[in-house]
N, C-alpha and C positions, 0 to 999 in steps of 0.2 A: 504494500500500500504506500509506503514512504516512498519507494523509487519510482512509483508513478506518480506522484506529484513531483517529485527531481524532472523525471522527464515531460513533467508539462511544464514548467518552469524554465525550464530550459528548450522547450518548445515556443513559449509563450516571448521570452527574449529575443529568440532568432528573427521570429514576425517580426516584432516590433522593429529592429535591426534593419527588416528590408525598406525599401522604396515603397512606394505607394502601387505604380507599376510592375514590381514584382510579387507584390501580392495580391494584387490580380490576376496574374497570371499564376500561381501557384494555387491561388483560391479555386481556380479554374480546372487545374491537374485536376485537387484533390476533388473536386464535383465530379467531371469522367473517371476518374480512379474508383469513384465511391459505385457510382451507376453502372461501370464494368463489370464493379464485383458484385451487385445485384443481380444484373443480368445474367452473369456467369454462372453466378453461387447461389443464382433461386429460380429466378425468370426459367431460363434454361434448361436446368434438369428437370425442372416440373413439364415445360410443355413434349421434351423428349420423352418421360414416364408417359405424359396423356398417349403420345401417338403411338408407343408400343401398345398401350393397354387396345385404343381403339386396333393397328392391326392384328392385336389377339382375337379380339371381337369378332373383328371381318371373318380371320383364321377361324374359328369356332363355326363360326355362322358357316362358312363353307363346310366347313366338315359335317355339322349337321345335315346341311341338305344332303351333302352326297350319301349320308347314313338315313337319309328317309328315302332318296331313290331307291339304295342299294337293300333296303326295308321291303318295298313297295314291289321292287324286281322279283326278290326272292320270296316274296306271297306270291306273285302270279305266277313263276315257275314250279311253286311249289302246289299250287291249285292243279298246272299243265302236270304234276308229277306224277300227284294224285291219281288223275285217271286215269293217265300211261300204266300205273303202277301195277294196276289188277290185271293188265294185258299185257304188261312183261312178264308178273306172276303166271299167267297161264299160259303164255308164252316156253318160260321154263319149266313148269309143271309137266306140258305135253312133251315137250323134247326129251326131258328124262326118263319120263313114263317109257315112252319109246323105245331108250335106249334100254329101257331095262326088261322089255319084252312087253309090260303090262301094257292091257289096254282099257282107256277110259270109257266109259258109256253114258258119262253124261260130265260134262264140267260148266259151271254157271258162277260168273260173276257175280259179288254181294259188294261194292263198293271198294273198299279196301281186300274187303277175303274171297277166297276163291271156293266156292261148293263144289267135290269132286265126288262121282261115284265109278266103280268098278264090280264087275262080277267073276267072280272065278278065277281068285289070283292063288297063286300057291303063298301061303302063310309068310316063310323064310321070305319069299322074293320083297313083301307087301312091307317088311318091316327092314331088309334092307334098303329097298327103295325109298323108304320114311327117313333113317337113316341118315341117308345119302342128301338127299331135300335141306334136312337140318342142318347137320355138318356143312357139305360144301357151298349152299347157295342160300344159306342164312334163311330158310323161310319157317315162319312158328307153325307148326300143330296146335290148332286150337281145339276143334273137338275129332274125335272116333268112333265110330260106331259100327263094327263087324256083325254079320252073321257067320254061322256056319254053312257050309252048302253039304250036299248029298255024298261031296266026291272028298275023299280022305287029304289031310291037308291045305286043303282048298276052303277060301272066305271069299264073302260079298262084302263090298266097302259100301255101306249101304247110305255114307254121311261122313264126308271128310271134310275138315274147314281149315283153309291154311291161311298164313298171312306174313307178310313182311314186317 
């Protein structure tokens, strides 16, 4: 506290010391010295903060829309997927069937699930084939319902319901 009155005192002396004219012209520094460092040390960082926050803003705001497109996309494809979905499942359903000698006698899309029936498949084959369905082509057994038939090892799939 003592050495800041030393150095206004001795501030205060030098003024007085100058000319009339040079202390207007110093009066003058110290006003643009002072408004520099305003400008500098408040003015300035404050409107450089404003204009990142605004282009966060803008940035935000774009990201959202593209995240309601990309929102908006993937309903309607997933609406298109939907109905593909049951006639890719039967799609695959028959081709395996096929492959695996059985034959369908009746297959009827339900939406999402596929209603399949067969008659007279050999037991072993019905349940590798079920098997095979689960395991490699990821599709759920949701219900079963066999009978037995006349002929030894052999069932009627009298009500199969599969589903992705």
């Amino acid at each position: 506290m003592q050495q800041l009155k030393q150095w206004l005192e001795i501030g205060q002396q030098r003024w007085l010391e100058l000319e009339v004219r040079e202390q207007k012209l110093v009066g003058a520094a110290v006003v643009v010295f002072l408004i520099t460092v305003v400008y500098f040390g408040v003015i300035k960082p404050l409107h450089d903060g404003l204009e990142r926050a605004q282009q966060q803003v803008l940035s935000k705001r774009n990201e959202l829309n593209f995240v309601k497109q990309a929102a908006s996309q993937l309903v309607t494809l997933k609406g298109q997927n939907n109905d593909a979905s049951s006639s890719g499942l039967s799609a695959v359903v028959s081709r395996s069937a096929m492959e695996m000698g059985l034959i369908i006698t009746r297959i009827q899309p339900q939406g999402q699930r596929l209603l399949v029936q067969l008659e007279n498949v050999d037991f072993n084959d019905l349940i590798g084939w079920l098997g095979r369905l689960v395991q490699t082509q990821r599709i759920n057994i949701d219900s079963l319902e066999v009978r037995r038939t006349d002929m030894n090892g052999m069932v009627a799939v009298q009500r199969l319901q599969l589903s992705r």
